[in-house]
C-alpha positions in Angstrom: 125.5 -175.9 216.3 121.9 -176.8 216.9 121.3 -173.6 218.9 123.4 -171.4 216.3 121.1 -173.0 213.3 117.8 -172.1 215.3 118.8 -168.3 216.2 119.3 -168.1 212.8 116.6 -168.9 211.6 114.2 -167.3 214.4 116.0 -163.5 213.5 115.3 -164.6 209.8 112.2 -165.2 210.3 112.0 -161.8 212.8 113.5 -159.7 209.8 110.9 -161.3 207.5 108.0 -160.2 209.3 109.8 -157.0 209.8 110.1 -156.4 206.3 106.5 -157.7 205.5 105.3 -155.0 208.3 106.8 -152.4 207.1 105.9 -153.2 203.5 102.0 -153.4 204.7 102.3 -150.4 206.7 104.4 -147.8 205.5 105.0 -148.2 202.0 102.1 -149.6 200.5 99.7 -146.7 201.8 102.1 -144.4 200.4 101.9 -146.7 196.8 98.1 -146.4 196.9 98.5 -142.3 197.8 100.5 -141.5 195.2 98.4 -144.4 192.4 95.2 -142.3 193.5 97.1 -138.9 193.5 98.4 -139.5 189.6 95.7 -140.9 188.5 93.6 -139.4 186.2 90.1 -137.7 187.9 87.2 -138.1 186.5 84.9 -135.1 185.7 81.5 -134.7 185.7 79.6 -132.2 183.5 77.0 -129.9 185.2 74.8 -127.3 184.5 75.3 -124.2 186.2 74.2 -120.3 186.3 75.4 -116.8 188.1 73.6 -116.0 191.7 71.7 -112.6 190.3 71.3 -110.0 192.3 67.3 -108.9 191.7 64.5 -106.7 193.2 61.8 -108.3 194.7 58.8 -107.1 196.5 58.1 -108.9 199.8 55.2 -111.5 199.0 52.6 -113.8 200.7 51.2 -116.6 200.0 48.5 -118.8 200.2 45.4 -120.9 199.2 42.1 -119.0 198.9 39.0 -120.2 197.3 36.6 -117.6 195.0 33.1 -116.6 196.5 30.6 -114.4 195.0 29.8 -111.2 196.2 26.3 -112.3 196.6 25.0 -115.9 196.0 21.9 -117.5 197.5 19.9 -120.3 196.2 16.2 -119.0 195.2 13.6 -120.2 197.1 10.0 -119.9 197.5 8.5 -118.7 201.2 4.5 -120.8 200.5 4.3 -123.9 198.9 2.2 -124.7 196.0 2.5 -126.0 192.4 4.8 -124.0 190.0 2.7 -122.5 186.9 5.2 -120.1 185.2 9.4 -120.6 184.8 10.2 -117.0 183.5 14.1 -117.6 183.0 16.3 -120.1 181.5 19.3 -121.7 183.2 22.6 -119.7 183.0 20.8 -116.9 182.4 21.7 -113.0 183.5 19.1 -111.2 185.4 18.2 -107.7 186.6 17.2 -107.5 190.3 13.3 -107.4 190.4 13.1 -110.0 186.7 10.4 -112.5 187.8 11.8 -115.6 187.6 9.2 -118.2 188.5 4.9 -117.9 189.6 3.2 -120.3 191.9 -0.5 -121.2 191.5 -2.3 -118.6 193.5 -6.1 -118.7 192.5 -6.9 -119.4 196.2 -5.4 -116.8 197.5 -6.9 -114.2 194.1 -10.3 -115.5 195.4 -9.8 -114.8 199.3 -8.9 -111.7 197.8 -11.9 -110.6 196.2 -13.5 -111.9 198.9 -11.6 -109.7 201.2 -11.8 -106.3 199.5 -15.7 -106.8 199.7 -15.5 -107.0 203.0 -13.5 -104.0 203.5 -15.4 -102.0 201.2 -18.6 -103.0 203.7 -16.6 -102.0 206.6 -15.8 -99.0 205.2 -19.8 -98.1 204.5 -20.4 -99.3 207.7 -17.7 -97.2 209.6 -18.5 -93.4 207.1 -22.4 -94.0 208.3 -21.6 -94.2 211.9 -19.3 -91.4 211.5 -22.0 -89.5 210.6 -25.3 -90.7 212.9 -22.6 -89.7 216.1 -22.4 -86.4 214.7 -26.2 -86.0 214.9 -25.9 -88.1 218.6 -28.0 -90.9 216.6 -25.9 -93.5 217.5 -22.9 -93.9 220.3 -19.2 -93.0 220.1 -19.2 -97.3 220.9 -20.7 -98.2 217.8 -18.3 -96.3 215.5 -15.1 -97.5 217.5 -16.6 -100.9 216.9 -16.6 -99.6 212.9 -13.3 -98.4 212.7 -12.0 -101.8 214.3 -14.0 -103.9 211.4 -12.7 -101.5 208.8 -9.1 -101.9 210.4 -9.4 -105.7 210.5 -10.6 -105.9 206.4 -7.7 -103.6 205.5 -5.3 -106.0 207.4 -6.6 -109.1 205.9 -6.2 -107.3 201.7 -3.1 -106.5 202.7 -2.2 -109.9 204.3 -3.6 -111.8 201.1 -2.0 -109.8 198.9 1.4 -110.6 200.4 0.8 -114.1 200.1 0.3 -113.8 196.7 3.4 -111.5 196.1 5.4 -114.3 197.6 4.5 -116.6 195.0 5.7 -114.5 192.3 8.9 -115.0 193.1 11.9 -112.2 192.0 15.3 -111.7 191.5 16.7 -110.0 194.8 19.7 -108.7 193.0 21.3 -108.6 189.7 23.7 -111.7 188.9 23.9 -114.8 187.2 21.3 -117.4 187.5 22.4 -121.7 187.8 20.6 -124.3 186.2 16.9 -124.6 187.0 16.0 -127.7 189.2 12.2 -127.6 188.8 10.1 -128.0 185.9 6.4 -126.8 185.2 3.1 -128.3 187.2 6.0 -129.3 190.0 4.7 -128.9 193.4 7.5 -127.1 195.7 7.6 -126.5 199.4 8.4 -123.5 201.6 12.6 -123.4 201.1 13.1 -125.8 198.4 16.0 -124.5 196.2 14.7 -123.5 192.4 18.2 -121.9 191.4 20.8 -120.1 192.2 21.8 -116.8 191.3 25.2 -115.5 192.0 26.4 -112.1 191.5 29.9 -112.8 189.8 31.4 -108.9 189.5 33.4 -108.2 191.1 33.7 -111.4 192.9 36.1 -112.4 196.3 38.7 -114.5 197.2 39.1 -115.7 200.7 42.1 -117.2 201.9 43.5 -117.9 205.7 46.9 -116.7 206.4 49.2 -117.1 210.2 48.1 -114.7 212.9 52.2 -113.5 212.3 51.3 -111.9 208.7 48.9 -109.7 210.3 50.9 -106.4 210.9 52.4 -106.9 207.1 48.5 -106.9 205.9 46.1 -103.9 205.4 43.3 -102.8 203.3 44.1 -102.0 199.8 47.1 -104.2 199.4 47.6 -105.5 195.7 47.0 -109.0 195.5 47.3 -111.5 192.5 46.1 -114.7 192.1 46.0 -117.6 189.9 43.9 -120.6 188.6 44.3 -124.1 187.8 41.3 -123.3 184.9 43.7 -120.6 183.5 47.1 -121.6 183.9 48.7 -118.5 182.2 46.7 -115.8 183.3 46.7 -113.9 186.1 43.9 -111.8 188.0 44.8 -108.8 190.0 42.5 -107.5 192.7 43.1 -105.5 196.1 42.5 -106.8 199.9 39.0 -105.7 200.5 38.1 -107.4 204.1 40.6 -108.3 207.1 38.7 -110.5 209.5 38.5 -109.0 213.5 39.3 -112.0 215.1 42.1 -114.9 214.8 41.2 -118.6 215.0 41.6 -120.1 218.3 42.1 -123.4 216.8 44.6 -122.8 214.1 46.1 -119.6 215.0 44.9 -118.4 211.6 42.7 -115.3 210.4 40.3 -114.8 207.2 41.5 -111.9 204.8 39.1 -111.2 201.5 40.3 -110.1 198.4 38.3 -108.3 195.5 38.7 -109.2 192.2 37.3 -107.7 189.1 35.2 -109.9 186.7 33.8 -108.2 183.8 33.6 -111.3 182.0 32.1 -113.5 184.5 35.1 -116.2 183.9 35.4 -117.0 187.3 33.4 -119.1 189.3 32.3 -119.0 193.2 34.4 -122.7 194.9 37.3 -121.9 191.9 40.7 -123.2 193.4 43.0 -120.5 193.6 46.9 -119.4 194.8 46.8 -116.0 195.8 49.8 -113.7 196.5 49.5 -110.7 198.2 52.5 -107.8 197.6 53.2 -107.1 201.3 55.9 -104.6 201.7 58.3 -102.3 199.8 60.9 -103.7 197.0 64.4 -105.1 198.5 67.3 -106.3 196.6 67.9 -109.9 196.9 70.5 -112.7 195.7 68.3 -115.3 193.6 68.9 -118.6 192.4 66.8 -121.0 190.3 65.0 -123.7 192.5 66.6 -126.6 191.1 70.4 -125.3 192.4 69.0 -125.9 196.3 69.5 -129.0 198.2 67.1 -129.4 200.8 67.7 -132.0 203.8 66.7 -132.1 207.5 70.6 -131.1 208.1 70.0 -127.8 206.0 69.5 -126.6 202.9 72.8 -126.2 200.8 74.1 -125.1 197.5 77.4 -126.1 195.4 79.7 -123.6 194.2 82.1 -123.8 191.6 85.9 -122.7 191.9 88.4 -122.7 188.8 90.4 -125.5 189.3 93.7 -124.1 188.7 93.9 -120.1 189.2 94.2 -117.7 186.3 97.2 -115.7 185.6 97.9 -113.3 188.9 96.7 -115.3 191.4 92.9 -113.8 191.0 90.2 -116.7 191.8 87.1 -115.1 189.5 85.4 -117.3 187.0 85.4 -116.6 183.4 82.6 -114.3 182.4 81.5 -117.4 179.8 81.5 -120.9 180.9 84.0 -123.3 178.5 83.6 -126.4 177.8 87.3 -127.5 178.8 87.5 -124.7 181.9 87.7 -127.4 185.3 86.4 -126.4 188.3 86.2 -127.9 191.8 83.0 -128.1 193.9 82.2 -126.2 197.6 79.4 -127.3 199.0 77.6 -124.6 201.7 74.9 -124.0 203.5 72.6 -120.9 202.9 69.5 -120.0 204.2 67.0 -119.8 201.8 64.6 -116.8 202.0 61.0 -116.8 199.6 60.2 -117.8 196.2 58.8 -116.1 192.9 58.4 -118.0 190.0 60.9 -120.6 189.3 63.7 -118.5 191.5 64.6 -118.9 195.4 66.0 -116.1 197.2 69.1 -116.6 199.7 69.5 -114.8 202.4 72.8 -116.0 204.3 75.4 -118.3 201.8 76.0 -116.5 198.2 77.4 -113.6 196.7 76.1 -111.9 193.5 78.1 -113.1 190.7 79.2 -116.9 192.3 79.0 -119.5 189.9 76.4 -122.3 191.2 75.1 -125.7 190.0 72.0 -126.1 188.7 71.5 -129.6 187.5 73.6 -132.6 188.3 74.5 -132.4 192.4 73.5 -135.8 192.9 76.9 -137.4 191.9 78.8 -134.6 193.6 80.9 -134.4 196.4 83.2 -131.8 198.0 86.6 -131.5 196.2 85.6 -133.4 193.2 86.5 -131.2 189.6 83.5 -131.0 187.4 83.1 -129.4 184.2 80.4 -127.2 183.1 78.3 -128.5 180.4 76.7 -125.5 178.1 73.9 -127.5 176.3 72.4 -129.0 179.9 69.6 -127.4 181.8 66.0 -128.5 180.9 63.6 -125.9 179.9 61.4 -124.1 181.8 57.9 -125.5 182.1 55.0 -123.3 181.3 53.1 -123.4 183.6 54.6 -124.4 186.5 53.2 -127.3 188.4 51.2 -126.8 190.9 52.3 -127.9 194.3 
């Protein structure tokens, strides 16, 4: 009886944990499956706009700062104390305006005293001329004459340069800075007075990779733009492609030209240029914000209707609705140049997909979402300046 009772209750106790096993195992997964499959999904609400197909000329890009055509800071050759400022700071000049004097009374008295001397020499050199006509005096004597003659002459002309050196002149025609001497001031041989920039047209020079070169030639449009004028844009043509290619950065120098009637831009200005280098191409564009960038790849989510329409066809509706459910395909593209606030794709999208804009964060493959016609923020004007 004992051993009956205590097979009893060992197969009980085997069927128990049978039951509970199979309970655990096989039927409470399937519970849980068919809970999560009835249960209502949540949807999120997205923003989210048609891939375009657009034409877009091939662009470069890059950082450039402006430099004058011609900019040097004035400065004197000779020393000596300034006596006349003949411009004020800021101002417009003509090439040859005098813009400041230096005291040169010395150098007016050396020569006076110079141009007698010549004037001698010259007396002294006609009479010899003459007495070696008449074999009164030797061919010697007037040599020596001519050579004293010769030497005054030199020394007028020398003192007279001195004294054109401190009257000192615009070299070209520009813009002058602000003055940084004052009257009675002594200044010494290279110390900067002012500068004077010629400011039209004026260049930009920018670096761009050894790999642009063959896309870059002289007389290419270029366009650039300022942080001084954030919605304005100045269009000029490559002037200058430099002949060699940096050995250190694998970069080379290209200048650009830019017209500047109205002297608005500055030599040192900060500046993004973008140079049109090629011939317009179609592309599929999409606004920066639908683009997911990671180290894994840069990817994109599509939206599908959620249940297909009528006839089996899998097209969106031509107008988003507020109650129309779609599901979410994440892919990968390969993203091509930007214009603007748009991104071109090269690999990944079709003209006409339906893609999100705003709201990816929460999202993952699968899920239904619903597209939310008042989202989107508004374009910023200007764009922020990486």
């Amino acid at each position: 009886m004992r051993a009956f009772v205590t097979g009893f209750v060992l197969l009980l106790l085997v069927g128990l944990a049978g039951a509970l096993g199979y309970f655990q195992f096989v039927k409470k997964p399937e519970i849980i499956k068919n809970v999560i499959q009835n249960a209502p999904h949540p949807t999120n609400a997205v923003a989210a706009t048609d891939a375009q197909e657009e034409e877009w000329t091939p662009r470069l890009t890059a950082i450039g700062s402006l430099r004058a055509t011609q900019g040097v800071d004035i400065a004197p050759q000779v020393g000596g104390v300034v006596t006349g400022i003949k411009f004020e700071s800021s101002q417009d000049v003509q090439k040859g305006d005098l813009l400041v004097t230096i005291d040169d009374s010395t150098e007016q008295a050396d020569l006076k005293s110079n141009q007698a001397t010549l004037r001698n020499a010259q007396i002294t050199y006609d009479r010899q001329s003459k007495l070696v006509g008449g074999g009164n005096t030797t061919q010697a004597n007037v040599d020596s004459a001519l050579a004293a003659r010769d030497q005054a002459a030199a020394a007028v002309d020398r003192t007279k340069a001195v004294i054109a050196q401190k009257q000192i002149s615009a070299p070209f025609s520009g813009r002058l800075g602000i003055r940084r001497i004052d009257l009675g001031q002594y200044v010494s041989p290279g110390a900067a007075l002012v500068t004077l920039q010629q400011l039209d047209p004026i260049y930009v020079d920018f670096q761009t990779p050894e790999q642009n070169f063959a896309q870059l030639a002289v007389g290419q449009q270029i366009e650039i733009s300022l942080d001084s004028f954030p919605n304005q844009k100045f269009v000029g043509r490559v002037r200058y492609l430099d002949a060699r290619v940096s050995t250190d950065t694998r970069n080379f120098l290209v200048r650009g030209e830019i017209a500047n009637p109205r002297k608005t831009l500055l030599p040192g200005m900060f500046a993004n240029v973008s140079v049109a280098a090629g011939a317009p191409r179609k592309v599929v564009t999409l606004p920066k914000t639908a683009v997911a960038y990671s180290l894994y790849g840069d990817s994109i989510y599509v939206l599908n209707p959620a249940e297909p329409p009528p006839g089996g066809a899998q097209a969106a509706p031509a107008q988003p609705q507020a109650d129309q459910l779609y599901t979410v395909e994440r892919r990968f593209v390969h993203v091509g140049e930007t214009q603007g606030d748009r991104v071109s794709i090269a690999e990944g999208v079709k003209p006409g997909e339906r893609v999100i804009t705003e709201g990816q964060i929460k999202l993952q493959p699968g899920m239904r979402v619903r597209i939310d016609t008042k989202a989107g923020l508004p374009a910023m004007n200007p764009l922020p300046r990486l």
